[in-house]
N, C-alpha and C positions, 0 to 999 in steps of 0.2 A: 785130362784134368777133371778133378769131382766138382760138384756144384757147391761145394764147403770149400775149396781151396780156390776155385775161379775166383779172378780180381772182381769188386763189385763195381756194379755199373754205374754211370753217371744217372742224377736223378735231378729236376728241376721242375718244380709246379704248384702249385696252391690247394692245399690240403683243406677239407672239411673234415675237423677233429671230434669228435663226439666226446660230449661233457656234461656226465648228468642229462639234464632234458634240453639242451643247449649244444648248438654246431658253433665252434667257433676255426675263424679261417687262421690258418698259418701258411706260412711263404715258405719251402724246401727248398734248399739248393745239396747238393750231395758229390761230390765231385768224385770222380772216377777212382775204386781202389781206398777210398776214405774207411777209416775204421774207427773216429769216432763222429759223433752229432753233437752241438752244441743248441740248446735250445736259450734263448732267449726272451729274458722275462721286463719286460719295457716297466719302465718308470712312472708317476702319476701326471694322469692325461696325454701319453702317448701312446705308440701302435708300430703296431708291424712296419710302418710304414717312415719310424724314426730315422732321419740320415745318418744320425751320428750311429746307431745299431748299425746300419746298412754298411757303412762306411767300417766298420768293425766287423762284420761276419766277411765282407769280399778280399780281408789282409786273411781271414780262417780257412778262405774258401782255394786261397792260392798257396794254402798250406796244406791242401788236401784234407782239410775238415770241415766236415754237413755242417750245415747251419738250418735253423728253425725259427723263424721268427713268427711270432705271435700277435694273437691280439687278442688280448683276455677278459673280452667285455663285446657284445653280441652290438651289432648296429643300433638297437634298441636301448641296448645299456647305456649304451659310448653318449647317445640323447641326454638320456635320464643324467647320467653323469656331470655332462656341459652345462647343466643347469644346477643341480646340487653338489660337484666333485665331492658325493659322499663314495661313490664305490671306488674311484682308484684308491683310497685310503683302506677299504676292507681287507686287510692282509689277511685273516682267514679263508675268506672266499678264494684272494685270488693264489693263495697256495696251495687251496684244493684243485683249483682248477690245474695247475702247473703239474702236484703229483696226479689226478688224470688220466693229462698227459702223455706222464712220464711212461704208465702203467699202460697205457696206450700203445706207446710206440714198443713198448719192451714184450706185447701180446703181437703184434705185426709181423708177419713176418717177411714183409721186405727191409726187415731192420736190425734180423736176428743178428748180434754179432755183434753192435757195435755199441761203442762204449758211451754214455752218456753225461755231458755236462752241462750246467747251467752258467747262463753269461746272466747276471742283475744289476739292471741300472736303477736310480733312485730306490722308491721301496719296494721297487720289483725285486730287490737284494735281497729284501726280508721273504718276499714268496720262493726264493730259488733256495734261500736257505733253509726255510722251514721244510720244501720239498727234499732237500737232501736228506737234514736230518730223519724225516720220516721212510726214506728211500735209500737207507745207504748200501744196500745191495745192487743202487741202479745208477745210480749218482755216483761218477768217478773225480768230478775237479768240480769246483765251481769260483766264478769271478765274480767280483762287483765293480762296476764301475760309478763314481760318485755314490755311494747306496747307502741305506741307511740300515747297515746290518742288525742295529739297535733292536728297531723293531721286529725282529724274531723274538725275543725277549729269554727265553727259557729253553728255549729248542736250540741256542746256538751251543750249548754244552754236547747235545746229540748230534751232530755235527761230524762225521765221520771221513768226506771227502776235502781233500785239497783243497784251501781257499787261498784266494789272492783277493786283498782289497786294495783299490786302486783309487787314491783321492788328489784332487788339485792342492797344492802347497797353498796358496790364497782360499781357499773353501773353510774356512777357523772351526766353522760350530760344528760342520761333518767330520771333518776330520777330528774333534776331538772323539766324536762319537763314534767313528771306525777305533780310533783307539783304545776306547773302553772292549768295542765287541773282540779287539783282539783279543784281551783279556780273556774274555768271557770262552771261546773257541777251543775246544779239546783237541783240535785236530792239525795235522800238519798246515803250515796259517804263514801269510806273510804280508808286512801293509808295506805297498809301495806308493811314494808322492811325488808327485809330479810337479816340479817346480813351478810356481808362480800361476799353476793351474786355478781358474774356477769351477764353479760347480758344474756346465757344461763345457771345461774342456776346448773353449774356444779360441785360446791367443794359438796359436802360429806354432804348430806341430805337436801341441798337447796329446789332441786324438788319436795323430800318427806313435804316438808313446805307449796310448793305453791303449794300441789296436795289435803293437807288439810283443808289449808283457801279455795281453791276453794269451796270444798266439803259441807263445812259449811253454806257457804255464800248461794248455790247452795239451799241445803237442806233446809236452812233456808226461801227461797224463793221462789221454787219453788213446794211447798208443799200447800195440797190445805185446808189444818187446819188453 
C-alpha cells in the first residue's frame, strides 16, 4: 500500500497556529481515515473551549470528521476584549485570522488531502464566510449555527461553497437576518429552523438537531466520492 492510498492516521492534540506575528492555540481532533476537517470559527466572547461547539464537533467526530477548534484571540486579546468587547465584533481581523488558518493547514502537510469546512457560530458565521468566499478553492461546505451571516456584507455573493444556516424558530431578529443573507448567497444555500429554538439552542434537543444537520451537510460535502 502507497503512503497516498494508506488510510490516515488518528490525530488528537493542541496545535500552536501561526498567524501573522500571533500563535494562536487550536484543539485537533482527527479521527482515523477522516478525509475532511471542519474548522470552527466561535461566536463573540467565546473559544475553543465553547460546550455547545464541543458538544458539535464529537457528533462530526463519530462521523469520521477532523474537527479544529479555535481560538481567535491570543490570551492577551481575550483580556483586552473582556473589558472593551471591541475585538470579538472585528469581523475583518477575525476572518483574516480564519483564512490564515485555512492557508495554513492547506501548506501542512499532515493535512494534504483533506477537504476543508468551516462550522460559524454567532459572528463567527461572518468570519467562516468571508473566509470561504476569499478561499473557495479551499473551503468545500460551510455551516452556521445561530450566525449572523449578515455581517459578511458583500462577500456573501462570493460565496462559492455549500452553506447551511441553522437558526432557532424563537430567535425573530436572526432569523430574519439569516433570511435576508439567504438572499444575498450565490451558492448552493439552505436555512434550516429549529423549532421553538433560541439563540443558544438550549431547550431540550435543539443542539442534538443542529449537531446533525451539521453532520450531514458536513459529510455530505466534504467527502471525496
Amino acid at each position: 500500500m502507497t503512503s497516498a492510498s494508506r488510510p490516515r492516521a488518528a490525530m488528537a492534540e493542541t496545535l500552536a497556529l501561526p498567524v501573522d506575528r500571533v500563535e494562536l492555540a487550536g484543539d485537533l481532533v482527527l479521527p482515523a481515515g477522516a478525509e475532511g476537517l471542519v474548522v470552527f470559527v466561535h461566536g463573540s466572547g467565546s473559544s475553543r473551549f465553547s460546550p455547545r461547539n464541543r458538544r458539535v464537533a464529537a457528533v462530526l467526530n463519530d462521523a469520521t470528521l477532523g474537527t479544529l477548534l479555535l481560538d481567535l484571540l491570543t490570551p492577551d486579546e481575550e483580556a483586552v476584549d473582556e473589558r472593551t468587547r471591541r475585538l470579538r465584533f472585528d469581523i475583518p481581523m477575525l476572518s483574516q485570522r480564519v483564512i490564515r488558518i485555512i492557508d495554513w493547514l492547506a501548506t501542512d502537510g499532515r493535512f494534504t488531502g483533506l477537504r476543508i469546512g468551516c462550522f460559524g457560530a454567532s459572528t463567527g458565521a461572518a468570519a467562516a464566510l468571508i473566509a470561504a468566499a476569499q478561499r473557495p478553492a479551499l473551503v468545500h461546505a460551510v455551516v452556521s449555527r445561530g450566525g449572523r451571516p449578515d455581517l459578511a456584507d458583500e462577500q456573501l455573493a462570493g460565496v462559492r461553497a455549500p452553506t447551511l444556516l441553522i437558526v432557532g424558530g424563537a430567535d425573530d431578529v436572526v432569523l430574519e437576518l439569516n433570511r435576508s443573507a439567504l438572499r444575498a448567497l450565490r451558492c448552493e444555500k439552505r436555512l434550516d429552523v429549529v423549532p421553538e429554538a433560541t439563540h443558544l439552542f438550549e431547550e431540550r434537543g435543539a443542539l442534538d438537531r443542529v449537531a446533525k444537520l451539521a453532520q450531514e451537510w458536513f459529510s455530505r460535502y466534504l467527502s471525496s466520492d
